[in-house]
VOGU-3710 file (C-alpha; in Angstrom, 3 decimals, decimal comma):
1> xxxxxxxxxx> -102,902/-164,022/70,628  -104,125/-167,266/68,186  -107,678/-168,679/68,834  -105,815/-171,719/69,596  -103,963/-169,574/72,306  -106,908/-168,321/73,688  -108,859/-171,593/73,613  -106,258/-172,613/75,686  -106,037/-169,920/78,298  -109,789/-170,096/78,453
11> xxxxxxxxxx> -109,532/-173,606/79,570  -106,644/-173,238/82,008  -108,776/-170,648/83,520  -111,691/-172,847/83,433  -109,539/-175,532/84,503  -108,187/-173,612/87,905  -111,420/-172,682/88,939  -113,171/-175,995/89,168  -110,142/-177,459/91,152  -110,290/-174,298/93,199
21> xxxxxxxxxx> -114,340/-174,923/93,591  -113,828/-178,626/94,127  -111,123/-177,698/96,990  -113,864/-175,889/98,744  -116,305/-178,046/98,391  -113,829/-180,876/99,501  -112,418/-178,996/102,591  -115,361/-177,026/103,708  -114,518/-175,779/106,800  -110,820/-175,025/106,217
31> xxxxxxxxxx> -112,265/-172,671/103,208  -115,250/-171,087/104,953  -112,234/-169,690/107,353  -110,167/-168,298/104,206  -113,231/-166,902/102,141  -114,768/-165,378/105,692  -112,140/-162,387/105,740  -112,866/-161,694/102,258  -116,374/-161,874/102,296  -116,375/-159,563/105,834
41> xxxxxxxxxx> -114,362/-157,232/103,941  -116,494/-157,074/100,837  -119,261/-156,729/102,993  -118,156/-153,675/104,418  -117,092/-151,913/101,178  -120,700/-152,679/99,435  -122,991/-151,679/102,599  -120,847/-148,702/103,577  -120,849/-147,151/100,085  -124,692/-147,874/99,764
51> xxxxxxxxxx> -125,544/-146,232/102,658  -122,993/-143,168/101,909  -124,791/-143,180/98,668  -128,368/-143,014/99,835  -126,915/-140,349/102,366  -126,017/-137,705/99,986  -128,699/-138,194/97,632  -131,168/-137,738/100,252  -128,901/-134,150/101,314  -129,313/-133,505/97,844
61> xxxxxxxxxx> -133,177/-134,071/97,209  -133,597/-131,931/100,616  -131,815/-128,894/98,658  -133,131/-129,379/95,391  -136,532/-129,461/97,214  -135,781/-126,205/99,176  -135,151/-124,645/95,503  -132,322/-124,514/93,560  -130,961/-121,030/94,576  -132,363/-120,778/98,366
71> xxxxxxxxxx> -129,874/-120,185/100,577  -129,447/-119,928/104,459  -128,271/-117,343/106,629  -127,534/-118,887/110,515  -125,806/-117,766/113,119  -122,718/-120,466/112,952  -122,038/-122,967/110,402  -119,453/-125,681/111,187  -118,603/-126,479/107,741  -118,053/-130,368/109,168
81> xxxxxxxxxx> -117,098/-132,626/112,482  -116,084/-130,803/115,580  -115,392/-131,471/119,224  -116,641/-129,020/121,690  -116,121/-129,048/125,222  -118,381/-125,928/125,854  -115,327/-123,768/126,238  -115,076/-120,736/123,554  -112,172/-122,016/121,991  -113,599/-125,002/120,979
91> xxxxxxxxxx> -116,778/-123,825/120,801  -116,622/-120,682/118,265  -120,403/-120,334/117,909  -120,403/-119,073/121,172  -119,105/-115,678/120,165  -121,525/-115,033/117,273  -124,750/-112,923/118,356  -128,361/-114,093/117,731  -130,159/-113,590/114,775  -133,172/-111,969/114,709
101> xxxxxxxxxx> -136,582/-111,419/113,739  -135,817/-107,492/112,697  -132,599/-108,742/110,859  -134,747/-111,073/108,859  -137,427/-108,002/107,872  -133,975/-106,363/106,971  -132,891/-108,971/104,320  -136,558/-109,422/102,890  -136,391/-105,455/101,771  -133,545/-106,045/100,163
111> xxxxxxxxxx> -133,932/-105,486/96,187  -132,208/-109,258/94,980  -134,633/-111,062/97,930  -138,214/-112,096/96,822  -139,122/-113,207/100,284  -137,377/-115,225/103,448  -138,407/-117,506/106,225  -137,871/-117,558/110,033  -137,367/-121,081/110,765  -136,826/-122,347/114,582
121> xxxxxxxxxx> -136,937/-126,046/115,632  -137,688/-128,625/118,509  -139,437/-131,612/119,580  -142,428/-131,961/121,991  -146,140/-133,893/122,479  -148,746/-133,819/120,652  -152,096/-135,135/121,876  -155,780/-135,892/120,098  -157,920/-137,417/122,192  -156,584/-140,744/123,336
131> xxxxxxxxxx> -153,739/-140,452/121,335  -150,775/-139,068/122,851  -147,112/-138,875/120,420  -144,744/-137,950/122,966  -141,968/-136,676/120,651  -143,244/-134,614/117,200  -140,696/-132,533/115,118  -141,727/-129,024/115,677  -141,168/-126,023/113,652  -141,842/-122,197/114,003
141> xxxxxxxxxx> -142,259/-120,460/110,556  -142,959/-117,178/108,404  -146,467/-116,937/106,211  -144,256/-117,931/103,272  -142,442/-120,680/104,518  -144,421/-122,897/101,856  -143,047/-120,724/99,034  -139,029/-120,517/100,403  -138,772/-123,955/102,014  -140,726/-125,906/99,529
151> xxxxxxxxxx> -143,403/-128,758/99,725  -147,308/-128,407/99,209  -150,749/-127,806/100,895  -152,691/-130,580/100,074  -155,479/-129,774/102,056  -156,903/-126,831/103,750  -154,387/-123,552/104,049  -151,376/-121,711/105,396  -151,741/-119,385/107,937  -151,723/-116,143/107,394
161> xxxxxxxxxx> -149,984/-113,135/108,222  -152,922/-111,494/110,066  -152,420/-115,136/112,129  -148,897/-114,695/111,900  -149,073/-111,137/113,560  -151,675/-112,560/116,121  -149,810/-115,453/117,658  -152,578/-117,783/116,271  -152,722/-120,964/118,044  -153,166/-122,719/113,916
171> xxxxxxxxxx> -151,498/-125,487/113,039  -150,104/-127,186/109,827  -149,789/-130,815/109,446  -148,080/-133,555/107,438  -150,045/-136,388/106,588  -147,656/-138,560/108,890  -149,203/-137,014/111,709  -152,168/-136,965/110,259  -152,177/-140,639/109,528  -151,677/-141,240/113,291
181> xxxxxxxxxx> -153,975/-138,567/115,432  -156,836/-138,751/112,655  -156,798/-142,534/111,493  -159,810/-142,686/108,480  -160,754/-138,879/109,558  -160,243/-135,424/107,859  -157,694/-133,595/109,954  -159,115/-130,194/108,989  -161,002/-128,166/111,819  -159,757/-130,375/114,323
191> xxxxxxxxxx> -158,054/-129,556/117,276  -155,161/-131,157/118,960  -152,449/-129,936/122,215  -148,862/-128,770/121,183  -147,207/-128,122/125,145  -150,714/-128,498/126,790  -152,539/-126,097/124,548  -154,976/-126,529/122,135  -154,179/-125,482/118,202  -156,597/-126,197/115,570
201> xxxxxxxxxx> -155,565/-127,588/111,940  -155,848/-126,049/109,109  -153,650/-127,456/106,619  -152,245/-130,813/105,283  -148,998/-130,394/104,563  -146,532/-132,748/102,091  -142,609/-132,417/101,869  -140,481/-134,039/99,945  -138,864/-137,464/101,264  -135,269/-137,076/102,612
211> xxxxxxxxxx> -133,027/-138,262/105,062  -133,485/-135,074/107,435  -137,585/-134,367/106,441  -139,277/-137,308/105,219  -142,831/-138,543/105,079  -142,421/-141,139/107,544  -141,959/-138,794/110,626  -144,587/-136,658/112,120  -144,111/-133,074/111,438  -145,667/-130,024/112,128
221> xxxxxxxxxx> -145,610/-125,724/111,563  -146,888/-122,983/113,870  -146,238/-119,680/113,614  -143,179/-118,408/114,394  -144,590/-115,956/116,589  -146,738/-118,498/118,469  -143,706/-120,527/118,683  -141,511/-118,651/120,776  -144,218/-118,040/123,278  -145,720/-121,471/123,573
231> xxxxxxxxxx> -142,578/-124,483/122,342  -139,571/-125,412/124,748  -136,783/-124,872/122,329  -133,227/-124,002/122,814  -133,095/-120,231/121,938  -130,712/-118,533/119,749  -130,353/-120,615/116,514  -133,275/-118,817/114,370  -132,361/-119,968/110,446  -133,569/-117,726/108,094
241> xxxxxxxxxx> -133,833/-119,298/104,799  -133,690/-116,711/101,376  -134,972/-117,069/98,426  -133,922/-114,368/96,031  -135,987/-112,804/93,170  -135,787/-114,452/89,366  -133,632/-112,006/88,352  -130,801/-112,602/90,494  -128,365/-115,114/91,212  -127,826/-116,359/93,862
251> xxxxxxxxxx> -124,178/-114,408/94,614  -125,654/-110,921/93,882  -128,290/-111,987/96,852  -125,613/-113,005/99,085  -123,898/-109,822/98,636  -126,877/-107,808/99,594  -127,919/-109,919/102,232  -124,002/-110,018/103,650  -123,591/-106,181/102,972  -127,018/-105,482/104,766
261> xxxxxxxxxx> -126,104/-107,466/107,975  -122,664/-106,165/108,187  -124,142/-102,964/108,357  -126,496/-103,281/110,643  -124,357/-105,423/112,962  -121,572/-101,996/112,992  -118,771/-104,455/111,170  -115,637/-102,261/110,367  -113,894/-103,155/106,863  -111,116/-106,462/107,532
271> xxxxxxxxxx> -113,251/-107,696/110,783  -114,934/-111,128/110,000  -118,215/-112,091/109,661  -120,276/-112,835/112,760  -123,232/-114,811/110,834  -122,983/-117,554/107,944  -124,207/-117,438/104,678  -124,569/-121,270/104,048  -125,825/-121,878/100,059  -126,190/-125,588/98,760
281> xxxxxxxxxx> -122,945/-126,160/97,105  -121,094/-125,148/101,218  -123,277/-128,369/102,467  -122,539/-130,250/99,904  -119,092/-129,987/100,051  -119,051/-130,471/103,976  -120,880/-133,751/103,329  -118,715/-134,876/100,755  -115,863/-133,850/103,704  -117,526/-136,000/105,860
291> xxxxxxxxxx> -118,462/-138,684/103,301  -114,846/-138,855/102,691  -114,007/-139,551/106,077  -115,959/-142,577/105,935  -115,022/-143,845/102,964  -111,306/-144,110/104,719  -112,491/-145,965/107,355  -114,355/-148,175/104,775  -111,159/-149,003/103,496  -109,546/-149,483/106,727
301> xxxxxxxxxx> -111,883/-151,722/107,761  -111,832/-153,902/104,074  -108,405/-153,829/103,998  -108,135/-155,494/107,391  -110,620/-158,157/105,950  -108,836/-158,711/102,902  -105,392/-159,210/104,859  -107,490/-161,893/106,669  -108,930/-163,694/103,559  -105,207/-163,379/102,127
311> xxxxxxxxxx> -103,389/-165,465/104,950  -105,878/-167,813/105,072  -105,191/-167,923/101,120  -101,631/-168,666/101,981  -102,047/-171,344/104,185  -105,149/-173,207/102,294  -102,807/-173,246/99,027  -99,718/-174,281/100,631  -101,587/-177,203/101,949  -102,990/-178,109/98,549
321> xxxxxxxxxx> -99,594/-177,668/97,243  -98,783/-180,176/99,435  -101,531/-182,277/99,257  -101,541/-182,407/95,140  -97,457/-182,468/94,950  -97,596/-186,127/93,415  -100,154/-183,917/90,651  -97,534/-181,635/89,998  -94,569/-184,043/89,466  -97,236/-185,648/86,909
331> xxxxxxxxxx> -97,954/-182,561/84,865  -94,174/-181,375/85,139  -93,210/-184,956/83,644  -95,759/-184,968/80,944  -94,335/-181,378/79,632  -96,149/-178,778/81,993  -94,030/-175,380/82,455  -93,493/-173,517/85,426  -95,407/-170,642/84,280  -98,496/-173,227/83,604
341> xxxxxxxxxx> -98,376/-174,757/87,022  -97,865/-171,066/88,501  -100,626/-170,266/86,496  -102,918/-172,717/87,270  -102,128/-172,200/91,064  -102,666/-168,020/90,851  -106,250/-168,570/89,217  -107,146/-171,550/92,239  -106,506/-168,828/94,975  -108,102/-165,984/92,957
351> xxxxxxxxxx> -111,277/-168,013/92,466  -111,297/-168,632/96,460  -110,923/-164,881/97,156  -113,624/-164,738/94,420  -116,282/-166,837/96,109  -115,605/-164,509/99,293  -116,055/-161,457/97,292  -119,516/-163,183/96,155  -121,076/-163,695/99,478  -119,916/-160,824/100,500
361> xxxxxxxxxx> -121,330/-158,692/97,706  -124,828/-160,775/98,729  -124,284/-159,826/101,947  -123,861/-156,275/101,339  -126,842/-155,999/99,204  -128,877/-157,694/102,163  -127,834/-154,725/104,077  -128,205/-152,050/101,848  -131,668/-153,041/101,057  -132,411/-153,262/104,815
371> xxxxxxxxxx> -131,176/-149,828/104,951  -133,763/-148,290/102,108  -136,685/-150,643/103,883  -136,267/-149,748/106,922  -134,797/-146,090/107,154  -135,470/-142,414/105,246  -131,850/-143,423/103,248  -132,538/-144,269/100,398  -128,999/-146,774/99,485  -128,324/-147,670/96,513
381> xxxxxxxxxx> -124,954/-150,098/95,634  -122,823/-147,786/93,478  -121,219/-149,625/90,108  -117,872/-148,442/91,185  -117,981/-150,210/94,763  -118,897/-153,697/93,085  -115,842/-152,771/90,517  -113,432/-152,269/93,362  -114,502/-154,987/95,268  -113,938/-157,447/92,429
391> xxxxxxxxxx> -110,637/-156,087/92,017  -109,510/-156,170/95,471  -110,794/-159,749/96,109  -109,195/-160,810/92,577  -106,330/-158,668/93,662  -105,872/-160,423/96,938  -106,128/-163,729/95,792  -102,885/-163,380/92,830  -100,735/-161,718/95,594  -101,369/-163,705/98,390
401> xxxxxxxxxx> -101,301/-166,772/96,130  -97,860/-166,153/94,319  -95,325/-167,421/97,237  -97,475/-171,241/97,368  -98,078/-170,724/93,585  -94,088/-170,564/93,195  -93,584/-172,732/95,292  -94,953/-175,716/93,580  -93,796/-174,028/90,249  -90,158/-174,861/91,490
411> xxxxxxxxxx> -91,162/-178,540/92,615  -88,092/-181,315/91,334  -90,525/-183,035/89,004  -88,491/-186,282/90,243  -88,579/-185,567/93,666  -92,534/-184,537/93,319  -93,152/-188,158/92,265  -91,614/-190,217/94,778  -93,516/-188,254/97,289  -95,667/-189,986/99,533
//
């Protein structure tokens, strides 16, 4: 292509859009209707695959801040979205036995394991004082939970294992909590009421920000021991966590700890597991399994609001091809092609669907910044979303536009004149 050919594009393009602009400008409410369905759509893609964004990096900085080669062994892992009724078909878990405390002694013996936590969960109130939090994430752990699960002591201690062994009524603490029972006060030595019963603090405890443990939410550790005896949890769904010796990947770990249970659980050769082993990479890949899942409803939903924008690209451009048909006759007598005046009407609608695809990338960006203000997630707008939303609205806008755009390409220059 000659400069003087591009020149000329350039200005038919240029040319297109300010006749498309000054159409919406000129017929502002009959516009706002056509670029709505876009921008909805756009909208959609952008804040969808923020959030889904901020989602797995947040699953991500949660492993990578357990340790790279910790793994999990639980009783039942889902491996993604199911629907249970209660019944045992539907509910498989309900045929795989507890784990337990001696199981977990079992796989910290084993040669590839440097250590393991018990880890059991709930919710309950915590009181100081005046100050009453009626619902606290709760958590039951080993000595060396610190070491397995990650995170640091900034103040005070762990407890110990003589604690451990005692059923200590000790506490650990993360500074959320500590922010709101001990306001301007050191938490240390204090003592506050987990279930009605007093524990005292002795540690301040930070963990990396996520989507599932973040700073923002008060969170504490007991003793497991102490736990089971004092917390209202729902029993059987102990997670011991395993962190294997620097010597040994991960796999030869797994074996060991998979050989180990089998053994003690009296598992014949060709019957199935009745535990899971769950490492990083299994919940990343049921996220992404679940991510996915989302990002074809995204699509659903976009591709509703781009069918939208695109009728009301049809009808807007028929009416300016009728509107401007004295225009056309004009250009056609003075030596305009079809292809130019198809041309010229293609980049008109694709500008419209444009200006949607603007507001709604705005609009998406409002959202997704919402999201990271206001919630653990920490969205981001991924390059390819804004690429593909470009696209589609561009997209949108040349297909929807080619049956007005041929239509006034075909116009009887003659007949185009004499219209009224």
């Amino acid at each position: 292509m000659s400069l003087q050919s591009k020149a000329s594009f350039a200005f038919r393009m240029l040319e297109g859009s300010a006749i498309a602009l000054d159409s919406i400008r000129a017929n502002k409410v009959r516009a706002a209707l056509t670029i709505l369905g876009v921008a909805i759509g756009v909208t959609v893609v952008i804040a969808m695959a923020s959030a889904i964004t901020g989602i797995n990096q947040s699953v991500t900085n949660i492993l990578e801040s357990a340790g790279p080669k910790t793994f999990f062994v639980q009783r039942y892992f889902s491996g993604g979205i199911q629907v249970s009724d209660g019944s045992d078909e539907l509910s498989p878990w309900r045929r795989m036995p507890w784990l337990t405390t001696e199981e977990a002694e079992l796989i910290r013996e084993l040669p590839a394991v440097r250590d393991v936590n018990i880890g059991e969960y709930t919710s309950g109130p915590v009181s100081f004082g005046g100050v009453e939090l009626k619902s606290v994430a709760m958590a039951g752990m080993s000595p060396t939970w610190s070491l397995v699960n990650g995170g640091n002591i900034l103040a005070g201690r762990n407890f110990t294992n003589m604690e451990y062994a005692a059923n200590a009524r000790v506490v650990i603490i993360n500074d959320k909590l500590a922010e709101s029972l001990f306001p301007h006060r050191d938490a240390i030595g204090k003592r506050i009421k987990l279930f009605g019963e007093p524990f005292e603090v002795i540690g301040l405890h930070a963990e990396a920000a996520s989507l599932f443990s973040n700073a923002d939410e008060p969170r504490l550790a007991i003793p497991h021991t102490t736990f089971t005896k004092v917390a209202d949890y729902q029993k059987g769904w102990m997670e011991i966590a395993v962190l294997p010796i620097e010597g040994a990947t991960v796999q030869q770990a797994q074996d060991q700890v998979t050989t180990a249970l089998r053994t003690k659980r009296g598992l014949r050769p060709g019957q199935p597991d009745n535990f899971a082993i769950v490492t990083q990479d299994r919940v990343l890949d049921t996220f992404n399994k679940i991510t996915a899942a989302f990002f074809i409803a995204m699509i659903a939903l976009s591709s509703v609001g781009l069918m939208v924008g695109g009728v009301g690209v049809v009808a807007i451009m028929m009416i300016s091809v009728t509107e401007r048909t004295r225009e056309i006759g004009v250009r056609k007598a003075l030596g305009a092609t079809r292809r130019e005046i198809m041309f010229q009407f293609l980049v008109e609608a694709a500008t419209l669907t444009l200006v949607g695809c603007i507001i709604g990338m705005l609009a998406g960006a409002a959202i997704a910044w919402a999201i990271r203000s206001w919630t653990p997630i920490p969205a981001s707008i991924p390059l390819l979303s804004v690429v593909a939303a470009v696209a589609a609205s561009i997209l949108t806008g040349v297909l929807f536009g080619l049956y007005p755009a041929s239509k006034a390409s075909r116009l009887d220059p003659v007949e185009a004149l004499r219209y009224e």
